[in-house]
C-alpha positions as a LaTeX table, in Angstrom:
\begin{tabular}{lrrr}
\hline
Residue & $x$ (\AA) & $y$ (\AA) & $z$ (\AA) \\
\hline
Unk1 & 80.51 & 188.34 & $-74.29$ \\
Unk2 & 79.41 & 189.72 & $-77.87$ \\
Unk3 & 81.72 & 192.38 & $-78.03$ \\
Unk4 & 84.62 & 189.41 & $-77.08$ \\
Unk5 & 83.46 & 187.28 & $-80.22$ \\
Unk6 & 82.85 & 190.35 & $-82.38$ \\
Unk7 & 87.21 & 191.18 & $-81.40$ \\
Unk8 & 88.26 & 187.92 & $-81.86$ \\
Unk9 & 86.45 & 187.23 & $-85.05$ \\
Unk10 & 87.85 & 190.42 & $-86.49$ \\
Unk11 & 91.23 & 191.00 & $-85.22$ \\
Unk12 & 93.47 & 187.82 & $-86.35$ \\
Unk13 & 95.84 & 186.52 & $-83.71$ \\
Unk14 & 98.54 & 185.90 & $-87.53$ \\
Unk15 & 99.27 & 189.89 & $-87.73$ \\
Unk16 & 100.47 & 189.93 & $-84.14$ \\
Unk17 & 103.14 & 186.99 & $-84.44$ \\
Unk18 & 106.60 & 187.13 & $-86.13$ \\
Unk19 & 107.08 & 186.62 & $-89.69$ \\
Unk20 & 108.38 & 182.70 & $-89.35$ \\
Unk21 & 105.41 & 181.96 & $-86.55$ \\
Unk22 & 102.16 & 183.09 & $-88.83$ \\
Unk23 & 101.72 & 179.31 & $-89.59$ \\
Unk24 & 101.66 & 178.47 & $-85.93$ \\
Unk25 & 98.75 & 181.47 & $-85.26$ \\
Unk26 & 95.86 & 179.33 & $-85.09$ \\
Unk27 & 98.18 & 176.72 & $-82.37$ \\
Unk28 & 96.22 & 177.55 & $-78.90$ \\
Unk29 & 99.18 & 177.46 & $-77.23$ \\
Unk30 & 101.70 & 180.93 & $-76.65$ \\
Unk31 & 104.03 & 182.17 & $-79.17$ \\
Unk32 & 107.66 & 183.53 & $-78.47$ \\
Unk33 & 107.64 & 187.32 & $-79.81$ \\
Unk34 & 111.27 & 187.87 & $-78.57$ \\
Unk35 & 112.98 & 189.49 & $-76.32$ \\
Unk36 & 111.26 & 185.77 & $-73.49$ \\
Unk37 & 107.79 & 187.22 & $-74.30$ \\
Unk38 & 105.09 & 185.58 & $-75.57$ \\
Unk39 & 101.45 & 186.22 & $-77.48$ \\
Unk40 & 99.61 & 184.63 & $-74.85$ \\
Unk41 & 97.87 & 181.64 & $-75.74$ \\
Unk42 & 93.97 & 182.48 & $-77.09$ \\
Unk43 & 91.94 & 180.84 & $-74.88$ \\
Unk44 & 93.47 & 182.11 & $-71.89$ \\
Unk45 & 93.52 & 186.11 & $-73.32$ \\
Unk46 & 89.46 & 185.14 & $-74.73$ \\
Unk47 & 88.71 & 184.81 & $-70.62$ \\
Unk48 & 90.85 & 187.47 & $-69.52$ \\
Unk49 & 88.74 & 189.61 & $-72.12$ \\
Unk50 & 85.70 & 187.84 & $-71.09$ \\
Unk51 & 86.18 & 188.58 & $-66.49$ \\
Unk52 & 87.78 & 192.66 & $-67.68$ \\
Unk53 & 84.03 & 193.11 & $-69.04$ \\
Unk54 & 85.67 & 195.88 & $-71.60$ \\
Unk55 & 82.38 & 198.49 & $-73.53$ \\
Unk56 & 81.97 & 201.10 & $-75.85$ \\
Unk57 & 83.79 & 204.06 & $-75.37$ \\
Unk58 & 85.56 & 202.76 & $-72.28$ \\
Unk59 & 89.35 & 204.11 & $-71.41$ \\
Unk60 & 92.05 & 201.22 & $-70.96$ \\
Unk61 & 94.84 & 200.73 & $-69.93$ \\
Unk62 & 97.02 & 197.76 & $-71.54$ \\
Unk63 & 100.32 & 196.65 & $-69.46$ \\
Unk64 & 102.91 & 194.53 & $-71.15$ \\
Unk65 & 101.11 & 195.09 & $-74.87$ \\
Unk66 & 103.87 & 193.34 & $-76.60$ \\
Unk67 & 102.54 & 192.14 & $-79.93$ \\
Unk68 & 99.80 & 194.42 & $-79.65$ \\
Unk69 & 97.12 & 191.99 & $-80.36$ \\
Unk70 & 95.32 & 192.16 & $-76.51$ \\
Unk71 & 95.63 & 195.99 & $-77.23$ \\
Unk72 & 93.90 & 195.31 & $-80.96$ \\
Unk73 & 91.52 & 193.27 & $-78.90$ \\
Unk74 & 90.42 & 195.90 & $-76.37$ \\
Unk75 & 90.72 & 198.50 & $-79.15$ \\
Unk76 & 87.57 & 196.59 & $-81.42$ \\
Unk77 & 85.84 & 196.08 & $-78.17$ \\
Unk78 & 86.17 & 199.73 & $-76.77$ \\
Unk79 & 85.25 & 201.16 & $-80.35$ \\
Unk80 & 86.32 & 204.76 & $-81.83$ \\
Unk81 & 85.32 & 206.59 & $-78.93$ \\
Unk82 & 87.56 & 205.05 & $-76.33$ \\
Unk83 & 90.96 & 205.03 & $-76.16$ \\
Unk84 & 93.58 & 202.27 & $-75.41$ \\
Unk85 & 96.68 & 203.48 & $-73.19$ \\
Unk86 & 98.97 & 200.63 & $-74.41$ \\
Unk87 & 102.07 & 199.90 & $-71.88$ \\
Unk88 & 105.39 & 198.12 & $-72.69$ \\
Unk89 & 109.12 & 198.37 & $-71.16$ \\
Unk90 & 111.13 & 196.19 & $-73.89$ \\
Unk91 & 111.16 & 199.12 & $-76.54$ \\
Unk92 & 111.61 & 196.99 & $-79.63$ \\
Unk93 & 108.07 & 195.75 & $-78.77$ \\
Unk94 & 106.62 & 198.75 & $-78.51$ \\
Unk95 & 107.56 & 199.34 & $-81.96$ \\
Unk96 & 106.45 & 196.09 & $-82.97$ \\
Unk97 & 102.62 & 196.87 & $-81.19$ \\
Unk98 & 102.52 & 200.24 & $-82.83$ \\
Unk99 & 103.42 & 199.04 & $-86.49$ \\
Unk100 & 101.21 & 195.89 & $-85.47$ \\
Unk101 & 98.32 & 197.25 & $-84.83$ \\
Unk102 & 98.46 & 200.43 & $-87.47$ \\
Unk103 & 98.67 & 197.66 & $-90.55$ \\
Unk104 & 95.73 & 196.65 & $-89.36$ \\
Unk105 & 93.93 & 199.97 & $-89.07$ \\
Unk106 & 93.87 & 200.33 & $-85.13$ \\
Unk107 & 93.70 & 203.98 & $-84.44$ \\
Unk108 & 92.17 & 204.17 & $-81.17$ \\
Unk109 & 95.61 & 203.34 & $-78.94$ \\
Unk110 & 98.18 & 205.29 & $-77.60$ \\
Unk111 & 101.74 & 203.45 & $-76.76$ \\
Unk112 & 103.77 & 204.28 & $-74.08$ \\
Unk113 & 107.55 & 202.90 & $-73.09$ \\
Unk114 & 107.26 & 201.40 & $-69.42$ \\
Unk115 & 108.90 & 203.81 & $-66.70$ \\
Unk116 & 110.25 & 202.21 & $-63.29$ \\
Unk117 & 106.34 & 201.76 & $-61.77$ \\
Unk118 & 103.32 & 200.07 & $-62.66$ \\
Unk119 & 100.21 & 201.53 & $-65.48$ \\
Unk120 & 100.09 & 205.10 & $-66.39$ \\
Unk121 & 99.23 & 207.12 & $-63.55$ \\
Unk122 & 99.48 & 210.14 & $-65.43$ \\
Unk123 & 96.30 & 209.39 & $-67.87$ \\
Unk124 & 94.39 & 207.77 & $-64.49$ \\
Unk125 & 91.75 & 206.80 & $-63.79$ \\
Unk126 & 90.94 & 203.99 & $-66.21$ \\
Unk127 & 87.59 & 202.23 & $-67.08$ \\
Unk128 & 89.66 & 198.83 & $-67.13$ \\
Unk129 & 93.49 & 197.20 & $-66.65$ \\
Unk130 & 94.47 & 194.40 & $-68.24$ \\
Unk131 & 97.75 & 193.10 & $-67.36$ \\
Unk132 & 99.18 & 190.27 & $-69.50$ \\
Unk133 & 102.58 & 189.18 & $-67.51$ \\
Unk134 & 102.32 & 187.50 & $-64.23$ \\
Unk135 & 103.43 & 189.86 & $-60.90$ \\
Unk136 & 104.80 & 188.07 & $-58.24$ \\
Unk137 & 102.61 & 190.09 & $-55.78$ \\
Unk138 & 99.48 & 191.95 & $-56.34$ \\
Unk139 & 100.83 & 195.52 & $-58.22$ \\
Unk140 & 98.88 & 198.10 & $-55.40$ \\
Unk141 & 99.58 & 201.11 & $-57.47$ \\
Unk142 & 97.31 & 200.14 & $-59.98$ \\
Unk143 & 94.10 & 199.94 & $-57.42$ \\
Unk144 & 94.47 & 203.66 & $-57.23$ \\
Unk145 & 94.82 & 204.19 & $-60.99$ \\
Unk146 & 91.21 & 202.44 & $-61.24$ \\
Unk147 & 88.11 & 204.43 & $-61.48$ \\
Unk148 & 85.09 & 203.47 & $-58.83$ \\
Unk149 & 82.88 & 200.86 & $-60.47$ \\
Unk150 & 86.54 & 199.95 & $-62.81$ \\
Unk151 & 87.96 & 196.41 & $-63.17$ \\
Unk152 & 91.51 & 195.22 & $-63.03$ \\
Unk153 & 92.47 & 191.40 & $-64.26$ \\
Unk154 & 95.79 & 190.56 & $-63.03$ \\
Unk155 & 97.59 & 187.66 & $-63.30$ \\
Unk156 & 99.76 & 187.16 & $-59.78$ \\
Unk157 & 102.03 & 184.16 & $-59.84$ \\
Unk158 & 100.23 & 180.95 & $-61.10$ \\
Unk159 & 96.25 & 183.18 & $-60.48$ \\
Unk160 & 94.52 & 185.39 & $-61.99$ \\
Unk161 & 93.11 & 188.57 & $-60.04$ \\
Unk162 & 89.88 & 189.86 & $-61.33$ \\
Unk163 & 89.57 & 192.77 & $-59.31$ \\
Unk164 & 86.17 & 195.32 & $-59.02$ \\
Unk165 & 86.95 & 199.11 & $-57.32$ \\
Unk166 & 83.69 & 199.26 & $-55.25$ \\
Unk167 & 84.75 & 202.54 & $-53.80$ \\
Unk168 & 87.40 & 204.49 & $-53.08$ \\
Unk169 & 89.02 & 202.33 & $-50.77$ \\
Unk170 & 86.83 & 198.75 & $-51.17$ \\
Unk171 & 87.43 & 196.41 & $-53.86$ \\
Unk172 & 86.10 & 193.14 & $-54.37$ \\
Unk173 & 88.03 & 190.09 & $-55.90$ \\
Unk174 & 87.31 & 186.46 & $-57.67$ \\
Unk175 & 90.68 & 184.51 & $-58.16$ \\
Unk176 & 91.06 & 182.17 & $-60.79$ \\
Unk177 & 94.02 & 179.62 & $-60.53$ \\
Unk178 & 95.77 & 177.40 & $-62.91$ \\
Unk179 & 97.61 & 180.07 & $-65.21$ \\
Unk180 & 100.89 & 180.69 & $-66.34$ \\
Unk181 & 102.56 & 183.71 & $-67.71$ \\
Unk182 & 105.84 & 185.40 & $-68.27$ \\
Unk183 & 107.02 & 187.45 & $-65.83$ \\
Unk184 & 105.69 & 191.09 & $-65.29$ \\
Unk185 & 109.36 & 192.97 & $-65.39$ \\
\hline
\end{tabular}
């Protein structure tokens, strides 16, 4: 839970939002970032941070990064020797992550354009996927790009998955309902 306050007291949710929305930043309530995406609204990324249980040195995976401010997020929580694999398909906002989070010194991300599937498969297994758009049914191919003991929070319709790889082939879930998000495309 430190290492959630320590993010969100030093990464500002104003670099992340469009030019005409920065005095609207501190609302707790999403912002439009173009293109029908939002920056999700605060308190509902703060517990998303809080269930994906993100340390030091940990390797993440970030899917629909848009603003880049959950990837800043992870990035301050992971620290320099972990890596952020940040994961968008609307290419203008992959720009807009990049150039988001270098003005404010992130270093410690890579972003990717979004291909046809789900994650990164290629850089598997992760530590930890986040996944900030809502899936209309539970994205399997991202259980196998989890490492055992890894964590996956998912939102899935109006829910949110938080998801634990016990094993190879074992996982076990908590669901938390009441959530809405833009759709995972």
């Amino acid at each position: 839970m430190d290492l959630v306050n320590q993010a969100f007291k030093s990464i500002h949710r104003v670099d992340f939002v469009p030019e005409d929305l920065k005095d609207q930043a501190g609302i707790n309530t999403p912002l439009p970032i173009g293109f029908n995406q939002t920056n999700s609204q605060p308190t509902t990324v703060r517990l998303m941070m809080e269930w994906l249980g993100t340390q030091p040195g940990e390797k993440v995976l970030d899917i629909g990064s848009g603003s880049g401010w959950t990837t800043a997020l992870l990035a301050s929580m992971i620290g320099p020797k972990g890596t952020v694999f940040a994961v968008e398909r609307i290419p203008e906002l992959v720009e807009f992550g990049r150039e988001n989070c270098k003005k404010v010194g992130i270093q410690n991300v890579r972003f990717f354009q979004a291909g046809k599937g789900y994650g990164l498969p290629q850089y598997a297994p992760y530590d930890r996927i986040l996944v900030s758009a809502a899936a209309q049914n539970l994205p399997e191919e991202l259980l196998s790009q989890l490492k055992v003991g890894g964590k996956l929070v998912v939102p899935v319709r109006n829910d949110i998955f938080e998801i634990t790889k016990t094993s190879d082939s074992t996982f076990e879930s908590k669901t938390h309902s009441g959530f809405v998000f833009v759709p995972l495309i």
